[in-house]
Each structure stands twice: as structure tokens, then as C-alpha cells.
C-alpha positions as CSV (number, residue, x, y, z in Angstrom):
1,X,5.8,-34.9,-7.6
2,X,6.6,-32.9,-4.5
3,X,10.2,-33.1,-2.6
4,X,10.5,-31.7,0.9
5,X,13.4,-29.3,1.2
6,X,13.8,-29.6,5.2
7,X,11.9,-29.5,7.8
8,X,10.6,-26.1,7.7
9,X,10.7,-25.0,4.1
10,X,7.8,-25.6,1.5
11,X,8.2,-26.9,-1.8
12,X,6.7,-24.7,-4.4
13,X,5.8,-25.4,-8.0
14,X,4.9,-23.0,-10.7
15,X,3.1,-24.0,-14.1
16,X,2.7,-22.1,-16.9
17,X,0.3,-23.0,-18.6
18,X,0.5,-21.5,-22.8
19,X,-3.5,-22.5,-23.4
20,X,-3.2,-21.7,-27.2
21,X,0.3,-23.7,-27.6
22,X,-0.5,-26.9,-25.6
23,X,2.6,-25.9,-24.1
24,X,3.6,-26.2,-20.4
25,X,6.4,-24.8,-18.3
26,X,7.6,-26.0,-14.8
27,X,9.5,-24.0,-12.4
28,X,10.4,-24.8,-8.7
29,X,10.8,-22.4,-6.3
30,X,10.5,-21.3,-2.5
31,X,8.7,-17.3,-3.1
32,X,5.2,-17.1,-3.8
33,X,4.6,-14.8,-7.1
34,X,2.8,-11.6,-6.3
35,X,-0.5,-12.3,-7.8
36,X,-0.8,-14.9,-4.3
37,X,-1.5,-12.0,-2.1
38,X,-4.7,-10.8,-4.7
39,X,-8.1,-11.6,-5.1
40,X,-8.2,-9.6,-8.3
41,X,-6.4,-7.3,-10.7
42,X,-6.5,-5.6,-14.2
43,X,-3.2,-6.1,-16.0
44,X,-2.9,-4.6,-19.7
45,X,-6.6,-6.0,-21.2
46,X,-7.2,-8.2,-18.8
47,X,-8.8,-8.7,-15.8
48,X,-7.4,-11.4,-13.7
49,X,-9.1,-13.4,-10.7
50,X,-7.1,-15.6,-7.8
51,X,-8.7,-18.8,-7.0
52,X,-7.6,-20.6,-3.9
53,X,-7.4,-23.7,-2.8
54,X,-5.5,-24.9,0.7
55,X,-5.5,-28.3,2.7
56,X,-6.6,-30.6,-0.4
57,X,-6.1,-34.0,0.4
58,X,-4.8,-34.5,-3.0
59,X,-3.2,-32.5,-6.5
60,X,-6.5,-33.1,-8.4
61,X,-8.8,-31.8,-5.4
62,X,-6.8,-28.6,-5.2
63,X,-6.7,-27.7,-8.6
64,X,-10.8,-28.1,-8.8
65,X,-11.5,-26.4,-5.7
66,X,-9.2,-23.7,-6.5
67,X,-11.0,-23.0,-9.9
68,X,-14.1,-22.7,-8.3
69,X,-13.0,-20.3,-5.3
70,X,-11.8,-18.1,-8.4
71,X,-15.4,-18.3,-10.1
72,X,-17.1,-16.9,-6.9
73,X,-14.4,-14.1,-7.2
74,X,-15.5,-13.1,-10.5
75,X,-18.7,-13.6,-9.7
76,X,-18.5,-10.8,-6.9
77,X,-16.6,-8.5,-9.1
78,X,-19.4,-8.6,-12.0
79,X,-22.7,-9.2,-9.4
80,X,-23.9,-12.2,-11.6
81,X,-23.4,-16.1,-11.8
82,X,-20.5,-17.4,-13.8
83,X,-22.3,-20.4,-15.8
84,X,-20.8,-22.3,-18.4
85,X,-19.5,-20.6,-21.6
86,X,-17.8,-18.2,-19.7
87,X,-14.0,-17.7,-21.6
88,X,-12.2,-17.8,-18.3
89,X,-8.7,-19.1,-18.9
90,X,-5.9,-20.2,-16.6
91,X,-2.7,-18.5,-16.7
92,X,-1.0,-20.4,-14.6
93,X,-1.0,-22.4,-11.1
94,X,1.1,-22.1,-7.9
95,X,0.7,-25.2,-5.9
96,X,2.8,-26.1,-2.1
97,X,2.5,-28.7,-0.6
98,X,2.4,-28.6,3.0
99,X,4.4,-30.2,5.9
100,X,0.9,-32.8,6.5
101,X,1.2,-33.6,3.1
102,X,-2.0,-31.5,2.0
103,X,-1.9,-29.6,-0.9
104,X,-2.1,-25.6,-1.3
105,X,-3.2,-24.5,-4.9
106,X,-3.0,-20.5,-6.2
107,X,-4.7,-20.6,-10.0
108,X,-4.7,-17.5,-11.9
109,X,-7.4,-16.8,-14.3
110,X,-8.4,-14.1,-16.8
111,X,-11.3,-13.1,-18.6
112,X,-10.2,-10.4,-21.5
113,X,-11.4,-7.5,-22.5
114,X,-13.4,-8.0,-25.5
115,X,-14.8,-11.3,-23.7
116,X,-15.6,-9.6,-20.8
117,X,-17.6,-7.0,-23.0
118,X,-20.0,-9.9,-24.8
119,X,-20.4,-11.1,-21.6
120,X,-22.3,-8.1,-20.7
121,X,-25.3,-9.7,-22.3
122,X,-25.5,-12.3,-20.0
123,X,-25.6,-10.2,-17.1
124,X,-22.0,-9.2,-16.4
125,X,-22.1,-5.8,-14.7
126,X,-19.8,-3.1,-14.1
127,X,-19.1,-1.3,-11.1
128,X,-17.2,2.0,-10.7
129,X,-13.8,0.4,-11.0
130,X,-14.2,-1.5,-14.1
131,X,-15.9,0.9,-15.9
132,X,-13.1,2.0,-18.9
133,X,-12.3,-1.7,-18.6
134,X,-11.6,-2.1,-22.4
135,X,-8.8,-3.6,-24.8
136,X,-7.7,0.5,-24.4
137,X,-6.7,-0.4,-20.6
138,X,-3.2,-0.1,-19.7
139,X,0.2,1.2,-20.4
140,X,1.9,1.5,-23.8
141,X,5.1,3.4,-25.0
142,X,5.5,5.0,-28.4
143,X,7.2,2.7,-30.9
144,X,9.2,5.5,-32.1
145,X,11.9,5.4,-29.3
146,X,12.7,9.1,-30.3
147,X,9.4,10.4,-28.8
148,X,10.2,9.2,-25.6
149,X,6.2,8.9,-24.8
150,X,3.8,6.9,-22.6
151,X,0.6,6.7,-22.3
152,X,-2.0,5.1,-19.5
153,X,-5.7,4.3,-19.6
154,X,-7.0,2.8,-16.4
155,X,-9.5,0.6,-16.0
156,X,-10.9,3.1,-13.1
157,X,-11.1,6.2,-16.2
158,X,-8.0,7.6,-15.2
159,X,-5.8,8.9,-18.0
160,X,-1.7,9.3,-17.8
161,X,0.5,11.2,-20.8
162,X,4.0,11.3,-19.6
163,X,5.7,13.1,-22.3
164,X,9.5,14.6,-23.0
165,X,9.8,16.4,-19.6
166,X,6.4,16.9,-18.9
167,X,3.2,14.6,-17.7
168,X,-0.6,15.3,-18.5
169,X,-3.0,13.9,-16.5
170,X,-6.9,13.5,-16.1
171,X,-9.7,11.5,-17.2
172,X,-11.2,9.2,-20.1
173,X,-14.8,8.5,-21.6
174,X,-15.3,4.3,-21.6
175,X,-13.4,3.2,-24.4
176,X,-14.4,-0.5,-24.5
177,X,-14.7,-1.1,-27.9
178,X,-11.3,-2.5,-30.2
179,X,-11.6,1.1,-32.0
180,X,-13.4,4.4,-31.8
181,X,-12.9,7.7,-30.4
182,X,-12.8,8.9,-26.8
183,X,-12.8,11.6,-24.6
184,X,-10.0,12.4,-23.1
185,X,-10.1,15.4,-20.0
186,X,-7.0,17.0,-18.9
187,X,-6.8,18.3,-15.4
188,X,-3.3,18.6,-14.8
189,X,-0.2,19.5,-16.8
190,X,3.3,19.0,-15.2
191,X,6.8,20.3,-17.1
192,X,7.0,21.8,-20.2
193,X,3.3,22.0,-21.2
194,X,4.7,22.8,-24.5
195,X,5.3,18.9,-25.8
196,X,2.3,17.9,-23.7
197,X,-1.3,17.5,-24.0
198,X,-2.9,21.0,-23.0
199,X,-5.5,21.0,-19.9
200,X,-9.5,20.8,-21.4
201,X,-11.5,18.4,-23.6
202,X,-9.1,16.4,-26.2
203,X,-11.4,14.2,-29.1
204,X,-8.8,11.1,-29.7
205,X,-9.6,8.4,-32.6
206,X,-7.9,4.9,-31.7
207,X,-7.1,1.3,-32.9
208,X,-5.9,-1.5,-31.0
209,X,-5.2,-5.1,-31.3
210,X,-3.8,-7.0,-28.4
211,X,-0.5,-5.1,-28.3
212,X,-0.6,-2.1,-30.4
213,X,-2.6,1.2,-30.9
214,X,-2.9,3.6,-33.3
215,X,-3.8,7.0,-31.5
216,X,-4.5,10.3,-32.7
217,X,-5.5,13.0,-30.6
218,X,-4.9,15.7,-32.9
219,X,-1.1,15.7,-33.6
220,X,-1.4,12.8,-36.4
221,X,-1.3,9.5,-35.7
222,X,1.2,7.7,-33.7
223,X,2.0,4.0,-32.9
224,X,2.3,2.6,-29.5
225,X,2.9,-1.0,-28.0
226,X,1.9,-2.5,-25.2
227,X,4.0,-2.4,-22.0
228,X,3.8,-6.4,-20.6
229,X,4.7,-7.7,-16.9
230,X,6.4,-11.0,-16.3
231,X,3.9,-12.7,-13.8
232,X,5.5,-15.6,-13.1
233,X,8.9,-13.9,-12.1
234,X,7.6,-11.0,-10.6
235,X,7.7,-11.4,-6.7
């Protein structure tokens, strides 16, 4: 399965794995993906946790160990036991094998956003930087190319208009649910304050799916999609 390049180099391989398509994609390669150097991130509406396995004496062992070194990470991030049920799903693998012959395995997992809020009945807890974790979390551009707008909710309640020559920032009330309204409070106005969202209290009704929102903060409602990152290319 594994070919040794020369003496000094590592042989990488990256699987994608498609969960819902049965589908899976190999690629070889010699520079570890970023996610590697994490223990955990958010990433659009999903939080995302790095298991880690080295020196297995075999494929299979790695890819075990590595799932469970990614349940205790969870498990730290959320201050309760990850049993079985749990929709944790694997995004994809990273595996090297090392100049001994043992195998190094990186598996990236997610939980998503509307899983991760049932899972609050069984004990999942949030601390301060997962607290607007919802499917509201992270970027999105306006549909409408002519608008020229973006919009950020962080998973931390931080809140990011950027806007034709201007930039509003501030903060958000937890929006965890798929739709509501929120709060959202502008400290800061940047540019021409004219085409952007005024400092104070703004009431905003929303919508999403998994990549699209319907937002209205006042100004009618507009349509925005998700802004996605290549995690298997990005290095």
C-alpha cells in the first residue's frame, strides 16, 4: 500500500472519504494538510476534531487508535463522555508511514451543528468559544454578485458585515437554531457608514439550510451562500 520515496522522504496518503456517496478518493502526496497541526476547529457549521494516531504497528491499528484519540478531543471540548450514538463522522484520513515501517494516522472528524445542538441533552456542554456555535456559523457572500456583501457569524459571537467600501463589526445573540431571529450589536463602523449596518442593536430574522440563508435585518430580505474551504488541498 505504501512505497518509500528515498531514504529520507515519507510517503503520504490522503482519503477522502464521501460518507453519504460510498465514494472514496485517494491522493498521494509528501505535505501534510493543515488540519494536521489542530486539535480542533469550526469550519462553516461544523465543528471539526483531529484524532491522532503514530507508531501503529499496522494500517488497521492506526486508524482505530486514531478515532479514539479524536473522541477524547471532543470529549474535552464539550466536558462530557462521547458514548455511542454520537453522529461523529470522518471527513477524511492522512496516514504516513514511517521509515520503521510504523504507521502514522491524522483522521478528521465532525460533529455538525444541528447534531451538536441534540446532543446537548445528553450532556454536551458549551464553553465560551462555542457558544453561537449554530448552522448560522461562518462566512457567506450575497448571491446577488452586484451587492458585493459578506457576512460573518463566529462561533465565539463575533459578528462581520463587510459591505460596498465599508465593514460593520460587533456582536451576535446565540443563533443555534436552523431559523429565528437574532441580535445583532454593532460596535464599529468602518468606510462609508452609509451602505453599512449603523452602530446599536439591529433585530435580524434568518433561514438557513446547509449552504444558504435568508437574512433580513431590516433592508428586506436577501440571499446569501455559503463560503466553503477545500480541506484536503489546503496546506
Amino acid at each position: 500500500m505504501f512505497r518509500l520515496l528515498n531514504s529520507t522522504q515519507l510517503v503520504s496518503r490522503v482519503i477522502l472519504i464521501m460518507g453519504a456517496l460510498g465514494l472514496n478518493l485517494s491522493v498521494m502526496g509528501e505535505t501534510r494538510p493543515f488540519w494536521t497541526e489542530k486539535s480542533s476547529f469550526v469550519e462553516g457549521a461544523k465543528l471539526y476534531v483531529v484524532g491522532v494516531a503514530t507508531h501503529a504497528k499496522s494500517l488497521e491499528e492506526g486508524r482505530i487508535a486514531s478515532i479514539n484519540h479524536a473522541k477524547k478531543e471532543l470529549e474535552e471540548l464539550v466536558g462530557s463522555k462521547v458514548k455511542s450514538g454520537v453522529p461523529l463522522t470522518t471527513q477524511m484520513t492522512y496516514e504516513e508511514q514511517e521509515k520503521d515501517g510504523r504507521i502514522t494516522v491524522f483522521r478528521l472528524l465532525y460533529i455538525s451543528a444541528a447534531d451538536f445542538y441534540k446532543m446537548e441533552n445528553r450532556g454536551f456542554k458549551r464553553g465560551s468559544h462555542l457558544k453561537c456555535f449554530g448552522t448560522l456559523s461562518g462566512a457567506w457572500t450575497n448571491e446577488n454578485a452586484a451587492y458585493g456583501d459578506n457576512l460573518m457569524f463566529g462561533e465565539d459571537c463575533k459578528f462581520l458585515y463587510e459591505g460596498p467600501g465599508c465593514t460593520s463589526s460587533g456582536t451576535l445573540s446565540a443563533a443555534i437554531a436552523e431559523s429565528g431571529v437574532l441580535s445583532v450589536n454593532v460596535t464599529n463602523v468602518v468606510g462609508n457608514s452609509g451602505a453599512c449596518m449603523a452602530v446599536g442593536t439591529h433585530t435580524c430574522n434568518y433561514i438557513t439550510t446547509d449552504n444558504t440563508l435568508a437574512y433580513d435585518c431590516g433592508r428586506g430580505q436577501l440571499k446569501y451562500k455559503r463560503k466553503t474551504r477545500d480541506l484536503a488541498s489546503e496546506r
